[in-house]
Every structure is written in structure tokens, then in C-alpha cells.
C-alpha positions, -999 to +999 in steps of 0.1 A: -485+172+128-450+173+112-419+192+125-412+229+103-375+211+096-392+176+084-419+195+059-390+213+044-371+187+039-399+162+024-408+191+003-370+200-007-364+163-014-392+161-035-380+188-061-345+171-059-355+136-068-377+157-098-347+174-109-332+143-112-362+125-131-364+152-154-327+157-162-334+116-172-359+126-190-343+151-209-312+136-215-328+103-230-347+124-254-319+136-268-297+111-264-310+082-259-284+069-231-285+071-193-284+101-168-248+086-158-233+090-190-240+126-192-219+159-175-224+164-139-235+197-145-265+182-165-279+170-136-271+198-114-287+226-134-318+203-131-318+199-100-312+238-094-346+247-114-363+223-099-356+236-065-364+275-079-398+263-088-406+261-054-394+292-046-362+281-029-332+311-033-301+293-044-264+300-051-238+277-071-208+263-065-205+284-032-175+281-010-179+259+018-157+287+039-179+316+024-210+296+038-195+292+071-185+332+072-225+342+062-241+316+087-234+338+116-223+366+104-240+395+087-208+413+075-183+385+071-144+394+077-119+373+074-122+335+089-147+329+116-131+309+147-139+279+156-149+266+118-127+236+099-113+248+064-135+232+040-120+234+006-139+231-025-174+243-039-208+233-029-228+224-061-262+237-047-275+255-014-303+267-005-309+302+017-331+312+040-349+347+026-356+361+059-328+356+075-300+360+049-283+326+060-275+299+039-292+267+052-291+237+029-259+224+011-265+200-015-237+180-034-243+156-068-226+133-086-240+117-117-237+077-102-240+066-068-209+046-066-192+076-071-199+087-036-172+061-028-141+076-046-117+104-034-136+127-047-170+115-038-159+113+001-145+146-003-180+161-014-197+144+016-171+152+040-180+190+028-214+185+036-205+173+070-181+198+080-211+226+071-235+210+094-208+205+122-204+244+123-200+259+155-224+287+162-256+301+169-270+296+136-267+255+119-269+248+088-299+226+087-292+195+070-273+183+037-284+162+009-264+139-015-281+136-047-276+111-074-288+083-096-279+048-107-286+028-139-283-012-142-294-042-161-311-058-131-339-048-103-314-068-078-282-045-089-298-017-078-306-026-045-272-043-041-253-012-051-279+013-031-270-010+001-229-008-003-233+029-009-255+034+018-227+014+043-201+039+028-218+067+032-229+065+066-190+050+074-180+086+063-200+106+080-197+083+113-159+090+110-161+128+106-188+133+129-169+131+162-197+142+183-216+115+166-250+142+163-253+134+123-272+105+109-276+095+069-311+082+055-313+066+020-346+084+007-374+058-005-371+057-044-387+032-064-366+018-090-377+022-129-378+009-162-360+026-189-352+021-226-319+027-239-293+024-268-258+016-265-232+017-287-225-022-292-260-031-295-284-015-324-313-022-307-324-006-276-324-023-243-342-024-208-324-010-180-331-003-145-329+027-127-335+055-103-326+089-079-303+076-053-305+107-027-287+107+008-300+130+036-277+137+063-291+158+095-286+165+132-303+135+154-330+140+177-316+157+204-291+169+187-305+198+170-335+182+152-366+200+156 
């Protein structure tokens, strides 16, 4: 029998990864070109319905300090101690209903090697400093969601591996307490028929969801 946390997150992963596949889908209809060319937003908004189709309650762009205020508070004033300032927005994050308490922050960025610039290991320290929060009430995990597109089956497994090494680097080196570990969700990779602009014809590319979970270790908070 599964843990409550692990069928939420199975099921909450699912609906992100079909975000994703359907923002592809979309966007290639309409523009015949790859997720990664497209606004983040794109992808985000996708991911959002997605995630309201299984009835999840979701804000926007929330403020990671906002966040930290409602997860043990019921009134929030002012700063909470004991917190880190987390500047910034959180693309998506899920609530819990009953409860009133925000539970799930999700970042995105359209390509997964862009988990590996300033701004990329910005977005993931975010997600790290959320679940980090002192308190009675944790957030309960954090998921990185985004795709990649390449000419060859082997890229993508080369590129998944390096940002994989980064990612978990990050979060090794924010996580002090060392109560946080990162798992590259199984995704098979795809085939996909595209134009671009120096070539007429269409081409065969590769690609597929590349999405990051980071949650408390056994022991550590995992139930």
C-alpha cells in the first residue's frame, strides 16, 4: 500500500508531465516548432490546467515570503521568525483545501539546461528554501518542471544526466541539514516532427518532460 504523500505526488506528477505534453502538443500545432522555443508562460498556463483538472486549488506567481507567512499562520502579520527571505515568485503551488496551507511549490522553465543558469539556480533555490521552513506545518515537496528537445535519443540522456548532477549539487549545497533529496521522474523520450527556419522540410527531433522532484528523505519528514 502506498504512503498518502507518495499517491499525491504520483498523481500530481502525472498532470504536470500532461501539462507539458499538451502545451507540445499545442504549440506544434500552431507553430510547428518545439515547446522550448515558446514563452515560459506557455508552458506554465498548461501545466496550471492540467493540475485544476484534478481538482488541485492553485495560485500564481505567489511570493515565496507570502507562502511562508500562510503555512503556519492563519492570519499572517508581518515576517514569521525563523524563515529565510526568499525573493521572487513561485510559478505554480498547490493548496491544501482543508487546511488553508499552501503545500506544493512548483517552478518551470521552458529547457532543462536552463535549470543551470542564474536564474534557473535561483528558482530551485526557492523551492528549497520553502521546503526548509521552520514550523509546524512543511511544505510537502517541490517539483521542477521542464522539457528538452534534440536531434539525437543519446543527447537527451546526456543532457538529462548533467542537469540532474546540477540539480541535486544545488540543493545539496542549500540544504544544510541535508533532509532534501532530488529524483529525475521516469520520462520516456519521443519522436517529434518539426520545421525550422533554415530547413523547408520538416525534421525528426527528440524529446520529452524533464521534471525534478525534490522532498524531505525518509526520516526526515517523509511519510
Amino acid at each position: 500500500m502506498k504512503r498518502a504523500r507518495e499517491s499525491e505526488s504520483e498523481e500530481v506528477i502525472e498532470a504536470v508531465i500532461n501539462g507539458i505534453d499538451k502545451a507540445q502538443s499545442d504549440y506544434r500545432k500552431a507553430a510547428w516548432t518545439a515547446l522550448c522555443e515558446c514563452p515560459e508562460y506557455f508552458i506554465t498556463t498548461s501545466i496550471f490546467y492540467a493540475l485544476s483538472k484534478i481538482g488541485k486549488d492553485l495560485t500564481l506567481e505567489s511570493r515565496p515570503k507570502d507562502l511562508q507567512k500562510w503555512l503556519n499562520e492563519k492570519n499572517p502579520v508581518g515576517r514569521p521568525k525563523s524563515v529565510e527571505k526568499l525573493e521572487g515568485h513561485i510559478d505554480i503551488c498547490i493548496w491544501d483545501t482543508e487546511k488553508n496551507r499552501p503545500r506544493v511549490p512548483i517552478e518551470v522553465k521552458k529547457r532543462a539546461d536552463l535549470w543551470k543558469t542564474t536564474t534557473g539556480t535561483t528558482q530551485i533555490r526557492r523551492v528549497v528554501g520553502l521546503l526548509c521552513s521552520k514550523g509546524r506545518e512543511r511544505f510537502t515537496f517541490g517539483l521542477l518542471a521542464s522539457c528538452i528537445h534534440t536531434i539525437t535519443k543519446e543527447d537527451i540522456r546526456t543532457t538529462c544526466n548533467s542537469v540532474e548532477d546540477f540539480v541535486s549539487e544545488t540543493v545539496k549545497h542549500k540544504d544544510a541539514e541535508g533532509k532534501l533529496e532530488v529524483n529525475l521522474v521516469p520520462s520516456e523520450p519521443k519522436r517529434l516532427k518539426l520545421k525550422v527556419p533554415e530547413d523547408p522540410e520538416s525534421q525528426n527531433y527528440w524529446w520529452q518532460p524533464v521534471v525534478f522532484e525534490i522532498c524531505p528523505k525518509i526520516g526526515h519528514g517523509r511519510r
